[in-house]
Every structure is written in structure tokens, then in C-alpha cells.
N, CA, C and O atoms as a Tripos MOL2 file, in Angstrom:
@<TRIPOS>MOLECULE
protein
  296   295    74     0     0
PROTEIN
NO_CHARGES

@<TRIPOS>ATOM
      1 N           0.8400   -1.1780    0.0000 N.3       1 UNK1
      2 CA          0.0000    0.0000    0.0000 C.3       1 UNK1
      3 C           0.8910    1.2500    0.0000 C.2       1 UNK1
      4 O           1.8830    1.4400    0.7040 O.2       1 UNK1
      5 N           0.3260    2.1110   -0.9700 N.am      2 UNK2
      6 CA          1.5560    3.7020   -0.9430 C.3       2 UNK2
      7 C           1.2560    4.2200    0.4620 C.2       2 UNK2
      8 O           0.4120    3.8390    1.2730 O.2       2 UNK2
      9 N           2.2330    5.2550    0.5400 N.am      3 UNK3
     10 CA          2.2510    6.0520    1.8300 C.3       3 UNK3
     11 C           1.8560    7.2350    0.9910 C.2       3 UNK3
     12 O           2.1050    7.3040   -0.2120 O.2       3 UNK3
     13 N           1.3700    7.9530    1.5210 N.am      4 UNK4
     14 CA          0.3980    9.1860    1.6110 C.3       4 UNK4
     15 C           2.2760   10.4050    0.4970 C.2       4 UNK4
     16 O           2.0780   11.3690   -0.2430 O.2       4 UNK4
     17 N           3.0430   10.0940    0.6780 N.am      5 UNK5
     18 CA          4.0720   10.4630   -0.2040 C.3       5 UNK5
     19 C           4.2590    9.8440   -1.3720 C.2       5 UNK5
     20 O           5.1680   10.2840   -2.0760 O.2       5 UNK5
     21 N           3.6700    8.9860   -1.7420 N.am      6 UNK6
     22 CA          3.9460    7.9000   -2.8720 C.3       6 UNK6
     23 C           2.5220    8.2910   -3.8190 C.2       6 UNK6
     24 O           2.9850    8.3240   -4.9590 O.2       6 UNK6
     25 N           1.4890    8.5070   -3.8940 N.am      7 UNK7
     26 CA         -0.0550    8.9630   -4.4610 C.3       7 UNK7
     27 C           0.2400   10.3150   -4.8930 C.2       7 UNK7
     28 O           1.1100   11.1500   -4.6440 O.2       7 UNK7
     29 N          -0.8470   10.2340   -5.6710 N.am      8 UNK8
     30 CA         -0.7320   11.7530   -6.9580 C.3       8 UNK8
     31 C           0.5980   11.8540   -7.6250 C.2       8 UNK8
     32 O           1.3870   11.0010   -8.0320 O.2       8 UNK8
     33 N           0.6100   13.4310   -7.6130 N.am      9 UNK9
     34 CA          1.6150   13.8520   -8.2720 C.3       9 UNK9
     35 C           3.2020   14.0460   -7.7420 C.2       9 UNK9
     36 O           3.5000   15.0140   -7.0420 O.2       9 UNK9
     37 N           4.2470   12.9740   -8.1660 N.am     10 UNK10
     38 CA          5.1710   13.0600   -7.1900 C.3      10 UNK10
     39 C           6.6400   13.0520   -8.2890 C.2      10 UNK10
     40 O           6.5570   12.7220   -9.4720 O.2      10 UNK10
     41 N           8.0000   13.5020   -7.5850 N.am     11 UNK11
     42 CA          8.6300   13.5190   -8.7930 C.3      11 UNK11
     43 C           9.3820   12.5090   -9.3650 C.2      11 UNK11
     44 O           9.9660   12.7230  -10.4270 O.2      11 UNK11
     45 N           9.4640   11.2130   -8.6910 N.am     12 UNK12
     46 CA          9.7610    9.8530   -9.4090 C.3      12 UNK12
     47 C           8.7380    9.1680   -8.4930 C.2      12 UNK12
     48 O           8.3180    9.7170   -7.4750 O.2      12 UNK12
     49 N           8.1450    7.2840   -9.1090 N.am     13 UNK13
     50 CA          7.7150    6.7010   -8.2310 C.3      13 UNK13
     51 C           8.6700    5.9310   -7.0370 C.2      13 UNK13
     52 O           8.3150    5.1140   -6.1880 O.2      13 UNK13
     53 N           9.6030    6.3320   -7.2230 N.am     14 UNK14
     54 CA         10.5240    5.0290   -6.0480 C.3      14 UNK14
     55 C          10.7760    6.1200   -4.8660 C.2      14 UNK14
     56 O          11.8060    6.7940   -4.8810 O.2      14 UNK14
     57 N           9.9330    6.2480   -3.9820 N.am     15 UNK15
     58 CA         10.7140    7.3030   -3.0090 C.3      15 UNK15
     59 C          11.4780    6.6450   -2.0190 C.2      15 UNK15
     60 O          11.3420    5.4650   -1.6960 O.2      15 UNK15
     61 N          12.2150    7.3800   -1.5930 N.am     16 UNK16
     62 CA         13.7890    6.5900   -0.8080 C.3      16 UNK16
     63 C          14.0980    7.6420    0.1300 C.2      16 UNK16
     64 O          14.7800    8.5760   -0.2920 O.2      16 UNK16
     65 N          13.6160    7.6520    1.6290 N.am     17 UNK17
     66 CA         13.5310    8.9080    2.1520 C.3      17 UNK17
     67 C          15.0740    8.6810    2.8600 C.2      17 UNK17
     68 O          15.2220    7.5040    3.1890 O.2      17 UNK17
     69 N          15.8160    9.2260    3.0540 N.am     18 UNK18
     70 CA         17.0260    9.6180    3.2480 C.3      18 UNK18
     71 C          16.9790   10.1340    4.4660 C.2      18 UNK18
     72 O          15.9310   10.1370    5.1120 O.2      18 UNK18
     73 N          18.5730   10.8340    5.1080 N.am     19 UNK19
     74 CA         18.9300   11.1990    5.8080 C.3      19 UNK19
     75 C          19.5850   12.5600    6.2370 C.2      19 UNK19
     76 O          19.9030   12.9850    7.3480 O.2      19 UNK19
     77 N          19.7170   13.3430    4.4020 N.am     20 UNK20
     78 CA         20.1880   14.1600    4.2130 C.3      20 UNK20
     79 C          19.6930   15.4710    4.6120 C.2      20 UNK20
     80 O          20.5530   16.3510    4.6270 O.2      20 UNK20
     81 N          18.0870   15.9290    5.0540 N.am     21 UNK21
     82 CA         17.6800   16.6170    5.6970 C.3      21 UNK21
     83 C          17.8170   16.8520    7.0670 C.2      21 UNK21
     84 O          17.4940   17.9190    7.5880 O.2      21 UNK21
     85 N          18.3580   15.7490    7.7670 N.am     22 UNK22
     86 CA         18.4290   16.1190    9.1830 C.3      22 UNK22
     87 C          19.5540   16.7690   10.0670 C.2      22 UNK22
     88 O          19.6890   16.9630   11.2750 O.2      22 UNK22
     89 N          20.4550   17.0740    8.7170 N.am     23 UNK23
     90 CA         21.1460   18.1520    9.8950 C.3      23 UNK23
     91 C          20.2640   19.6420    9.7800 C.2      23 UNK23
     92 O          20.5140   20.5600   10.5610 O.2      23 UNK23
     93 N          19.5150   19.7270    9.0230 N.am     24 UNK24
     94 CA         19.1650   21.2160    9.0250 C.3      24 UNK24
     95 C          17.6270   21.1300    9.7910 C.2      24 UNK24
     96 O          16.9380   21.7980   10.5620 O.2      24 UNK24
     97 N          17.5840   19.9490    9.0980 N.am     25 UNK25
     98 CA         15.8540   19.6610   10.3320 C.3      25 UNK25
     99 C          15.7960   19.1510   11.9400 C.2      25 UNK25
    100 O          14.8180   19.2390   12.6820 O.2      25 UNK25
    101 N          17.3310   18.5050   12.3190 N.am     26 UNK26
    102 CA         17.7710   17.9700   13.6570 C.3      26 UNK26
    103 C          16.9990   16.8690   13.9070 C.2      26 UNK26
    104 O          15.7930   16.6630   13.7750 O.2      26 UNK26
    105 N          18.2550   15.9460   14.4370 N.am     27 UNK27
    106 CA         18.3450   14.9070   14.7070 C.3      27 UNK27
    107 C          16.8550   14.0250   15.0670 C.2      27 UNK27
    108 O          16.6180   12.8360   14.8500 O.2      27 UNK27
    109 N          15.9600   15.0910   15.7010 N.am     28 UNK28
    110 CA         14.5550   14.3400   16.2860 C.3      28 UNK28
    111 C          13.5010   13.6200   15.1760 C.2      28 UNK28
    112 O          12.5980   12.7950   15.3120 O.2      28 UNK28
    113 N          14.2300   14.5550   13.6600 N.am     29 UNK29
    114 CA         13.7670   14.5010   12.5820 C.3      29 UNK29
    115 C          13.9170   12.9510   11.6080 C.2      29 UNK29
    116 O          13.9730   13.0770   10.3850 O.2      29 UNK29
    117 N          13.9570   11.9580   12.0390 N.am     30 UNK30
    118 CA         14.1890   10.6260   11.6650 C.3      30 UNK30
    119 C          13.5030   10.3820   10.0590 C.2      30 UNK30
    120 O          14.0740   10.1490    8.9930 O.2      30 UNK30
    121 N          12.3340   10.5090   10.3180 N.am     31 UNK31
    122 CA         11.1490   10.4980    9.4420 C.3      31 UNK31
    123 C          11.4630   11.2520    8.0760 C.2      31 UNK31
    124 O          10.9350   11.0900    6.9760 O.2      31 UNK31
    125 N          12.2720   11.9480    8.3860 N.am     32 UNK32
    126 CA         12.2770   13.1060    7.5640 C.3      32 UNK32
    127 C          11.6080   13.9840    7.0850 C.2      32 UNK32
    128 O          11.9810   14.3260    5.9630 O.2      32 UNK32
    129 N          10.2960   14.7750    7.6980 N.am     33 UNK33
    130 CA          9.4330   15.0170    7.3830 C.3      33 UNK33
    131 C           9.7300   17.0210    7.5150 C.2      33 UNK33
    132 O          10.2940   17.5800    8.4560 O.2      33 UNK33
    133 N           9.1190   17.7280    6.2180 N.am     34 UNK34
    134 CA          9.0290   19.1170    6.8080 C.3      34 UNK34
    135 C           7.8980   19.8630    6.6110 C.2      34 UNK34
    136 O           6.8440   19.2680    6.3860 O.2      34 UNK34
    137 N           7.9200   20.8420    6.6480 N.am     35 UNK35
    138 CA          6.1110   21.8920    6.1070 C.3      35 UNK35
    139 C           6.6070   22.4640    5.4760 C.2      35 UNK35
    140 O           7.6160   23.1280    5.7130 O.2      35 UNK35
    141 N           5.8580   22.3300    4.2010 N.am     36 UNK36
    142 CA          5.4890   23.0430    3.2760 C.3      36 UNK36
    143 C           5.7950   24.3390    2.8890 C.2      36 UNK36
    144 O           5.0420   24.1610    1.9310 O.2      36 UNK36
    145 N           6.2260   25.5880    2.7090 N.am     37 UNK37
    146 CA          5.7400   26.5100    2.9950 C.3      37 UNK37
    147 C           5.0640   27.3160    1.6240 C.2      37 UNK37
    148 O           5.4750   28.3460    1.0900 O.2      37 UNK37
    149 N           4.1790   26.6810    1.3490 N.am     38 UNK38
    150 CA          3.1320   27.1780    0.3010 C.3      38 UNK38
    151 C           1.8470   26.9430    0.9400 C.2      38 UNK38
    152 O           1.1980   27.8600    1.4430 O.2      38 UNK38
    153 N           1.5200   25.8940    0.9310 N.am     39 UNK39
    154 CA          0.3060   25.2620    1.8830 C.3      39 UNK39
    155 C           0.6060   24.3530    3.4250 C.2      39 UNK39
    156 O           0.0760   23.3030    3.7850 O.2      39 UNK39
    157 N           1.3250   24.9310    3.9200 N.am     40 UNK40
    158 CA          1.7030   24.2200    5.4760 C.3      40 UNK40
    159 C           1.1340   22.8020    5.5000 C.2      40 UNK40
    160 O           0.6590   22.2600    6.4980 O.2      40 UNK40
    161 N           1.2420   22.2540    4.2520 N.am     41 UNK41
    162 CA          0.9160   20.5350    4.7160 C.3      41 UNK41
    163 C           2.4320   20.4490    4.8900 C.2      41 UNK41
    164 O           3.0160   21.3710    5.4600 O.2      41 UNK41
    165 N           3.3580   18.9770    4.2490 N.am     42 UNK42
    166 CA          3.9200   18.1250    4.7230 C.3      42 UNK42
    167 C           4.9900   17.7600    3.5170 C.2      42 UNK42
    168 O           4.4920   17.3190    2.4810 O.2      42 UNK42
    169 N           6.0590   17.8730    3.5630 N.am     43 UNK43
    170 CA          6.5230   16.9560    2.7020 C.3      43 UNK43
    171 C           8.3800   16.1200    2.9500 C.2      43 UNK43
    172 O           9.2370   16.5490    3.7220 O.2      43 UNK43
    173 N           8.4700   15.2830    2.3190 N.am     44 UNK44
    174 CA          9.1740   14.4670    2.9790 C.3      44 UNK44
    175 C          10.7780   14.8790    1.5580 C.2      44 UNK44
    176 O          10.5500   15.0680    0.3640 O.2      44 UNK44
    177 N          12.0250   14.9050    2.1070 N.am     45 UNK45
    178 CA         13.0390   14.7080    0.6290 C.3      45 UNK45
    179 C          13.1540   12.9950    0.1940 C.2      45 UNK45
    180 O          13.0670   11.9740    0.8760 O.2      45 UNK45
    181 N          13.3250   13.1680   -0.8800 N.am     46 UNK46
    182 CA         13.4210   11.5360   -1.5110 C.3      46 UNK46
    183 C          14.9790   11.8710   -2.1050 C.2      46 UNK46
    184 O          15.4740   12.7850   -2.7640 O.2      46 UNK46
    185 N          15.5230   10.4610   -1.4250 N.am     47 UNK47
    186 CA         17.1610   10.6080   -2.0550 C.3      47 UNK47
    187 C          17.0440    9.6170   -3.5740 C.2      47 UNK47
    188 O          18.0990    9.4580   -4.1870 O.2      47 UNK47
    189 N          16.2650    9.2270   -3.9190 N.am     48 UNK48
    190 CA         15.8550    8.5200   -5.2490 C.3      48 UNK48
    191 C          16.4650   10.1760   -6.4880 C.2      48 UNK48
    192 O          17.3920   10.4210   -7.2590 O.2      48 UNK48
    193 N          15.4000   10.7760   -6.0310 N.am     49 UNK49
    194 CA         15.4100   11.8090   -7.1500 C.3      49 UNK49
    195 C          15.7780   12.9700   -6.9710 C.2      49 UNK49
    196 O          15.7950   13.7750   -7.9020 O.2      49 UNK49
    197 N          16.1940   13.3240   -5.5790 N.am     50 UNK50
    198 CA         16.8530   14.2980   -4.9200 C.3      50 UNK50
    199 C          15.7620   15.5380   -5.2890 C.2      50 UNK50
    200 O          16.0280   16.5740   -5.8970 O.2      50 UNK50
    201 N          14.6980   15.2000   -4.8410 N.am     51 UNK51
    202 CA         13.3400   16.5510   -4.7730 C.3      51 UNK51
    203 C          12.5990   16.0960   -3.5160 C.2      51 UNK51
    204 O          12.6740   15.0220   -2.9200 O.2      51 UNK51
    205 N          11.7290   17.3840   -3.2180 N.am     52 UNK52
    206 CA         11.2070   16.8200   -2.3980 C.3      52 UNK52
    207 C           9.1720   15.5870   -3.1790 C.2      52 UNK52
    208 O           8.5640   15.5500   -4.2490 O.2      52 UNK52
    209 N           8.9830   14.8560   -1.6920 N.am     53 UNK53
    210 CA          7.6910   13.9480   -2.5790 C.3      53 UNK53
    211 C           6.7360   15.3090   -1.4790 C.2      53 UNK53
    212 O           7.2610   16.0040   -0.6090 O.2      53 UNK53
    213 N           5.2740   15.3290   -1.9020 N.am     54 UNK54
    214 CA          4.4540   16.4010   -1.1580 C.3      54 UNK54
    215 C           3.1810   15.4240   -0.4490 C.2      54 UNK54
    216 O           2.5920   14.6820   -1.2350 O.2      54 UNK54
    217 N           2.7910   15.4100    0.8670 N.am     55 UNK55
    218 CA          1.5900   14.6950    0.4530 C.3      55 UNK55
    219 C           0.5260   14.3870    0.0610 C.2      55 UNK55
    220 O          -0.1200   15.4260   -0.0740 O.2      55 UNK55
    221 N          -0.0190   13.5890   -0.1930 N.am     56 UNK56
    222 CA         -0.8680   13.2590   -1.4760 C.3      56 UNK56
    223 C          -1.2480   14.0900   -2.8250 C.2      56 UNK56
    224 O          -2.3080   14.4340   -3.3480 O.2      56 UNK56
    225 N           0.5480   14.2910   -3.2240 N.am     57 UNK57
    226 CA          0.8230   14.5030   -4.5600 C.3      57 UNK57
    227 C           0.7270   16.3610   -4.1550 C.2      57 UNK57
    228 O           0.2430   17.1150   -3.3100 O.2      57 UNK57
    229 N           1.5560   16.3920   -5.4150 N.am     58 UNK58
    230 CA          1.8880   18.1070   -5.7380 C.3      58 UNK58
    231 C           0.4410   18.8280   -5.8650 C.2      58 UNK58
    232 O           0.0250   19.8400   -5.3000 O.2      58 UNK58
    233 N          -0.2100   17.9340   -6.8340 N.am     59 UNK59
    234 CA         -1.9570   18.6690   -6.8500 C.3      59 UNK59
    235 C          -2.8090   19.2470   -6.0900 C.2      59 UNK59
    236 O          -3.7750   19.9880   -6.2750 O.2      59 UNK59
    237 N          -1.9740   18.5020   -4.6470 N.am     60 UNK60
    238 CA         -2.7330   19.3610   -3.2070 C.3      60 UNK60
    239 C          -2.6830   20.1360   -2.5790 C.2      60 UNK60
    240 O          -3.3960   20.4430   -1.6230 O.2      60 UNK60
    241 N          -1.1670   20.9410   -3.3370 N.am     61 UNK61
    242 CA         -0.5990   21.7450   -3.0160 C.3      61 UNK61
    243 C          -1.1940   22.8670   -2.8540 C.2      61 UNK61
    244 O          -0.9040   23.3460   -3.9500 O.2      61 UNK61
    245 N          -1.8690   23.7560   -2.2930 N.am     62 UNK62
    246 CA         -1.7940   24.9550   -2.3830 C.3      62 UNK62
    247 C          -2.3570   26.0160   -1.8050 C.2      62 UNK62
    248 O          -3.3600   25.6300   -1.2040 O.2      62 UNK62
    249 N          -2.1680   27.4050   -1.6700 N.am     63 UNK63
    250 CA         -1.9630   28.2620   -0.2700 C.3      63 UNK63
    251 C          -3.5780   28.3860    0.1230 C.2      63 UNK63
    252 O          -4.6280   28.7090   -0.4340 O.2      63 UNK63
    253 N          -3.1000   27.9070    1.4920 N.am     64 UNK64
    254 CA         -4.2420   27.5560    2.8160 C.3      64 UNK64
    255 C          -5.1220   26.2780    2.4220 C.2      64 UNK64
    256 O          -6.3520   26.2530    2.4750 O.2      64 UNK64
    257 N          -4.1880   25.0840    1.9660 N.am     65 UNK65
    258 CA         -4.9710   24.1090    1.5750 C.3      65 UNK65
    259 C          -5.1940   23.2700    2.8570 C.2      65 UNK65
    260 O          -6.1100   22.4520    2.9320 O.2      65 UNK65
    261 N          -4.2690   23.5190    3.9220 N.am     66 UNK66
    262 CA         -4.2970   23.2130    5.2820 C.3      66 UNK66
    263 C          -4.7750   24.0450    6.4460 C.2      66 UNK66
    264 O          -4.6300   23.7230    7.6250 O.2      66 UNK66
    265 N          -5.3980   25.2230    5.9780 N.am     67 UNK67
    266 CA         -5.8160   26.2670    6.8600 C.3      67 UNK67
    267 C          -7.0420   25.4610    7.6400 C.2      67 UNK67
    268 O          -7.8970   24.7210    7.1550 O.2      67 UNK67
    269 N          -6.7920   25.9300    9.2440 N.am     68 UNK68
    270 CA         -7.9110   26.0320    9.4730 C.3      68 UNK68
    271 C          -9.0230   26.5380    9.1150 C.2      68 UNK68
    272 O          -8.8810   27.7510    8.9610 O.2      68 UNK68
    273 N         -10.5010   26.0490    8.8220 N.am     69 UNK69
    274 CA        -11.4680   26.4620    8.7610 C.3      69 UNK69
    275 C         -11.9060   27.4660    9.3920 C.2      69 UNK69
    276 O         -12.4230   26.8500   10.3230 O.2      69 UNK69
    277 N         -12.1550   28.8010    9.6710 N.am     70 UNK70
    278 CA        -12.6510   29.4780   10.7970 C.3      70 UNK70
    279 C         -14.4340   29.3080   10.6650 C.2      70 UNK70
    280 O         -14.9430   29.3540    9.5450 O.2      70 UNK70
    281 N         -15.4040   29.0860   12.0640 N.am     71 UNK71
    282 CA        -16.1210   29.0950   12.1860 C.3      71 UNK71
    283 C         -16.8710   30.7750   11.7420 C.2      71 UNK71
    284 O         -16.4810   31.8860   12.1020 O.2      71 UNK71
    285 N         -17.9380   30.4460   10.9330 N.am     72 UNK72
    286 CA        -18.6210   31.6790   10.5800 C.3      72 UNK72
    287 C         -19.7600   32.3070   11.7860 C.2      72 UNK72
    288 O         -20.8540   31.8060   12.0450 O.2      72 UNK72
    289 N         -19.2370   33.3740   12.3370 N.am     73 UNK73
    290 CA        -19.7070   33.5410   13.6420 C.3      73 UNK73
    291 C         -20.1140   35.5280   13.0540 C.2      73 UNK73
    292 O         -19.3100   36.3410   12.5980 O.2      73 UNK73
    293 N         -20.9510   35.6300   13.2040 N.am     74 UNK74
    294 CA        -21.3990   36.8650   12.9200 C.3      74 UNK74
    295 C         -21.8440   37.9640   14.2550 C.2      74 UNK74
    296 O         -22.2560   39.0980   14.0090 O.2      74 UNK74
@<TRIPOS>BOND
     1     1     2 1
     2     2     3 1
     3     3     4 2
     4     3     5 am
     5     5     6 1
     6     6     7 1
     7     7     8 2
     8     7     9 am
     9     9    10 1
    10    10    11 1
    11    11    12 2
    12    11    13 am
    13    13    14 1
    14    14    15 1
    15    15    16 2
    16    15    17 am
    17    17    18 1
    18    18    19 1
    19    19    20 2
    20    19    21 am
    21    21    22 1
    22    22    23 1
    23    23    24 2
    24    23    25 am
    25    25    26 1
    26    26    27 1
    27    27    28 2
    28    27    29 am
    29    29    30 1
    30    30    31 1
    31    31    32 2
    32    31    33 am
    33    33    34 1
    34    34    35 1
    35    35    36 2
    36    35    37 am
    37    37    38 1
    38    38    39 1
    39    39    40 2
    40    39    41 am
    41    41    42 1
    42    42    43 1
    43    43    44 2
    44    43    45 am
    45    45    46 1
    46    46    47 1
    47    47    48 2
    48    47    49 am
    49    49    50 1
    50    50    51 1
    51    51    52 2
    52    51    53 am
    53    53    54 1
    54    54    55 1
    55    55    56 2
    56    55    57 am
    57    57    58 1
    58    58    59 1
    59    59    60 2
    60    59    61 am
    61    61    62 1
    62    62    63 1
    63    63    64 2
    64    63    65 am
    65    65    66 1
    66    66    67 1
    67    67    68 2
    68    67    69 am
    69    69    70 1
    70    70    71 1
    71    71    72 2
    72    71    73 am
    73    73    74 1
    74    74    75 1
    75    75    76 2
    76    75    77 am
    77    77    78 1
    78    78    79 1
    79    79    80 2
    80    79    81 am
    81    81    82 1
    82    82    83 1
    83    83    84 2
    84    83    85 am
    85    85    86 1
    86    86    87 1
    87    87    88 2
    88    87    89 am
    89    89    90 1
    90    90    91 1
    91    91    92 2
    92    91    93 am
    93    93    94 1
    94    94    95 1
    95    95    96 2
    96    95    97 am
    97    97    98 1
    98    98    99 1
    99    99   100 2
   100    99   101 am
   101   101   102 1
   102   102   103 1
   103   103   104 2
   104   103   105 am
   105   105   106 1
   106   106   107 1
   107   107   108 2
   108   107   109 am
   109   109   110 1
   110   110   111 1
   111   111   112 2
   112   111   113 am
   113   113   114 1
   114   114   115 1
   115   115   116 2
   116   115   117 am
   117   117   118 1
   118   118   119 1
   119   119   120 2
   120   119   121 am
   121   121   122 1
   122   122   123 1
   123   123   124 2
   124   123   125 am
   125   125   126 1
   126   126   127 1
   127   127   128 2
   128   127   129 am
   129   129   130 1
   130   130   131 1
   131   131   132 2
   132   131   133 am
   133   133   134 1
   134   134   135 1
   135   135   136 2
   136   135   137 am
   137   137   138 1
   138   138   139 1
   139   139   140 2
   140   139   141 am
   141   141   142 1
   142   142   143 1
   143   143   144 2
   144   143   145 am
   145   145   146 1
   146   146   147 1
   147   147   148 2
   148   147   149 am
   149   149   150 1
   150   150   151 1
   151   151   152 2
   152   151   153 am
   153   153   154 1
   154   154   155 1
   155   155   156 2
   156   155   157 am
   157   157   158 1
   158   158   159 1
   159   159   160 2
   160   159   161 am
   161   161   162 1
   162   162   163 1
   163   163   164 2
   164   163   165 am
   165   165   166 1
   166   166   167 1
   167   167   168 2
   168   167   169 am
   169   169   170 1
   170   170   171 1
   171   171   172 2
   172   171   173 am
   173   173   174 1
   174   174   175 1
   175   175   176 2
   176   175   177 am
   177   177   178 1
   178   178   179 1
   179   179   180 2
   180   179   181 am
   181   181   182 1
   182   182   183 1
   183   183   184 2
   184   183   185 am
   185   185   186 1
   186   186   187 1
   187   187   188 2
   188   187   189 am
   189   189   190 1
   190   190   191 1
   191   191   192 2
   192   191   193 am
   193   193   194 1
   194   194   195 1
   195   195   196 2
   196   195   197 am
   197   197   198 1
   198   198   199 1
   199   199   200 2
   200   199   201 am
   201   201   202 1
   202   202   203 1
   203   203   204 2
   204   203   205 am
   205   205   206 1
   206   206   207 1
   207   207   208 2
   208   207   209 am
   209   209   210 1
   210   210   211 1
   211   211   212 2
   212   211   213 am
   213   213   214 1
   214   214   215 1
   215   215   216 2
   216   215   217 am
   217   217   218 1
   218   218   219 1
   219   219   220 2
   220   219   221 am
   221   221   222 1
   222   222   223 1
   223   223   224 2
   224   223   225 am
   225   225   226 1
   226   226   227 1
   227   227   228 2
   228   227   229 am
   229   229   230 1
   230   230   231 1
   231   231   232 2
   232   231   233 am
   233   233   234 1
   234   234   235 1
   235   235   236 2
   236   235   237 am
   237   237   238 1
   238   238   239 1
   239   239   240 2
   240   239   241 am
   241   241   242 1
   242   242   243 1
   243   243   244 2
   244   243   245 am
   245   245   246 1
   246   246   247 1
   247   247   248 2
   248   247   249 am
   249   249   250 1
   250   250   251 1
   251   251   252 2
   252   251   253 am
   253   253   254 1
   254   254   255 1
   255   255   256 2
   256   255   257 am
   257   257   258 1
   258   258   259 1
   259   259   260 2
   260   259   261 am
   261   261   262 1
   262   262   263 1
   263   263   264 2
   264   263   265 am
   265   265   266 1
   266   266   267 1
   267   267   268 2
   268   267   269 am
   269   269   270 1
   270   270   271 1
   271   271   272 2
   272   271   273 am
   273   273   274 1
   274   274   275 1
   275   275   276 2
   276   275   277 am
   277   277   278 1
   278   278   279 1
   279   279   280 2
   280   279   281 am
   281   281   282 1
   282   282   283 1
   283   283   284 2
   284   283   285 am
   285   285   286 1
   286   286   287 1
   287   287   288 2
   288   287   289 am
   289   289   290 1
   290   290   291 1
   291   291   292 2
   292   291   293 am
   293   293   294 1
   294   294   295 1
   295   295   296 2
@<TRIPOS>SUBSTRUCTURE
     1 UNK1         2 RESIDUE 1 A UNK
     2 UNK2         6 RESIDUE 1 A UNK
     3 UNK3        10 RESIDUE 1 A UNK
     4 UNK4        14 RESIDUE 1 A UNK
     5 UNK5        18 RESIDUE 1 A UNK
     6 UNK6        22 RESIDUE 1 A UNK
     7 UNK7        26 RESIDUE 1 A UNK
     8 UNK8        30 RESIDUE 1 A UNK
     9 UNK9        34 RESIDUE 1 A UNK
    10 UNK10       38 RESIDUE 1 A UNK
    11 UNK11       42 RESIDUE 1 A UNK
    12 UNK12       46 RESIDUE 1 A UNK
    13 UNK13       50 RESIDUE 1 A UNK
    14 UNK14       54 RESIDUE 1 A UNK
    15 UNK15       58 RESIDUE 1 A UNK
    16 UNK16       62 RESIDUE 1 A UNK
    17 UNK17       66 RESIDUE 1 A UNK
    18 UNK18       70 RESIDUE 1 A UNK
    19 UNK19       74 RESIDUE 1 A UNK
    20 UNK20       78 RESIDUE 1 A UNK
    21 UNK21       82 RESIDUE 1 A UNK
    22 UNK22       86 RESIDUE 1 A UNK
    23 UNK23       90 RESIDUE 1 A UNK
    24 UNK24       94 RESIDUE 1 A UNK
    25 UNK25       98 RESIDUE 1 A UNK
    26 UNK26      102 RESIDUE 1 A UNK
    27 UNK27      106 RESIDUE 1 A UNK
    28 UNK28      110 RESIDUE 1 A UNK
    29 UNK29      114 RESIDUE 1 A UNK
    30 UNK30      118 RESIDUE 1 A UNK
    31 UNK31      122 RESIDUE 1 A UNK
    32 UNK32      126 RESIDUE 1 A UNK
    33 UNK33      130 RESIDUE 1 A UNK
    34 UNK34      134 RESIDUE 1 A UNK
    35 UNK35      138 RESIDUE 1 A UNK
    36 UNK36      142 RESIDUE 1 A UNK
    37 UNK37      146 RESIDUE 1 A UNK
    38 UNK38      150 RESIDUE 1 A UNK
    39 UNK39      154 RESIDUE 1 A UNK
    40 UNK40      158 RESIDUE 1 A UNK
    41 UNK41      162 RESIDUE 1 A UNK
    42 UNK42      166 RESIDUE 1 A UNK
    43 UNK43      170 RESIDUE 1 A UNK
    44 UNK44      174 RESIDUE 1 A UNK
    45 UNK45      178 RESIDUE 1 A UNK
    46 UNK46      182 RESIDUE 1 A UNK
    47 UNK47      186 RESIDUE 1 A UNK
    48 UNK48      190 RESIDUE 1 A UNK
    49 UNK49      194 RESIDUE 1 A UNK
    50 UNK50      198 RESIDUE 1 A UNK
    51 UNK51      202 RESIDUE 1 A UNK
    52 UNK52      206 RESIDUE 1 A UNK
    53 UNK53      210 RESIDUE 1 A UNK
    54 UNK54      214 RESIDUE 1 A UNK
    55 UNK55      218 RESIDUE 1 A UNK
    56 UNK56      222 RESIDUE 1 A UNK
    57 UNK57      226 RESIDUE 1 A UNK
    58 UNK58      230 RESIDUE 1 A UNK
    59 UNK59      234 RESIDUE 1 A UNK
    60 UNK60      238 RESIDUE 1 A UNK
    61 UNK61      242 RESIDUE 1 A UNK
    62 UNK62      246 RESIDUE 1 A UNK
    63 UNK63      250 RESIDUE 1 A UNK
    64 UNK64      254 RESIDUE 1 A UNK
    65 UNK65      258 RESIDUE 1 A UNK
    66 UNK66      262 RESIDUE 1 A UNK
    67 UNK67      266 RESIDUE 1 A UNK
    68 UNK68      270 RESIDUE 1 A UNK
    69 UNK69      274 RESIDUE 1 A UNK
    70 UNK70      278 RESIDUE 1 A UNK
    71 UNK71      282 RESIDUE 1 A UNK
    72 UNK72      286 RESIDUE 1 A UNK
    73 UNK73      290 RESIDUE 1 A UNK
    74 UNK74      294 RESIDUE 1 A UNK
């Protein structure tokens, strides 16, 4: 089953998450995981293709696609 980095639009299919982010992301950072900063979701580096993968694909990308909802309160 893909991981939520592997679906949609991604920039090779073999992702190979590496190690090479964690000196700048620190050590706690195993996973390799960072935010976004277009749409504050998630995305992980792949040492396959040396880009980053986004999750569930590049298509989901985009600004305040992770925003909270604010309640409509008048």
C-alpha cells in the first residue's frame, strides 16, 4: 500500500527517504518530514530523485490548503 508520499503527483515513483535533511531539520527529525511553505501541509526529501515527494501529490498543493477552517460567527 503507498504512503500518503507515494499517491498523486510526485517527482519519481521510487521514493527513498534519506537522511540528508536532518542536519538542518535535527536529529529528532528521523522520518524526515518538513512543512510546506506554500500550503503548510507536509513533505518528505526523496534521495531517489533528490526533490522533495508532497503529500498526497503536488496537486494538493496549495496556499491555505491546510488552513484552518474558521467558524462563521457573525
Amino acid at each position: 500500500m503507498p504512503t500518503i508520499y507515494e499517491v498523486g503527483d510526485q517527482p519519481c515513483a521510487n521514493l527513498l527517504r534519506g537522511d540528508s535533511d536532518i542536519p538542518a531539520l535535527g536529529n529528532g527529525n528521523r522520518r524526515n518530514v518538513h512543512q510546506c511553505p506554500v500550503c503548510e501541509g507536509r513533505r518528505t526529501w526523496c534521495e531517489n530523485c533528490c526533490a522533495d515527494h508532497h503529500e498526497h501529490g503536488w496537486e494538493t498543493c496549495k496556499p491555505g490548503a491546510y488552513a484552518e477552517k474558521e467558524d462563521a460567527h457573525d
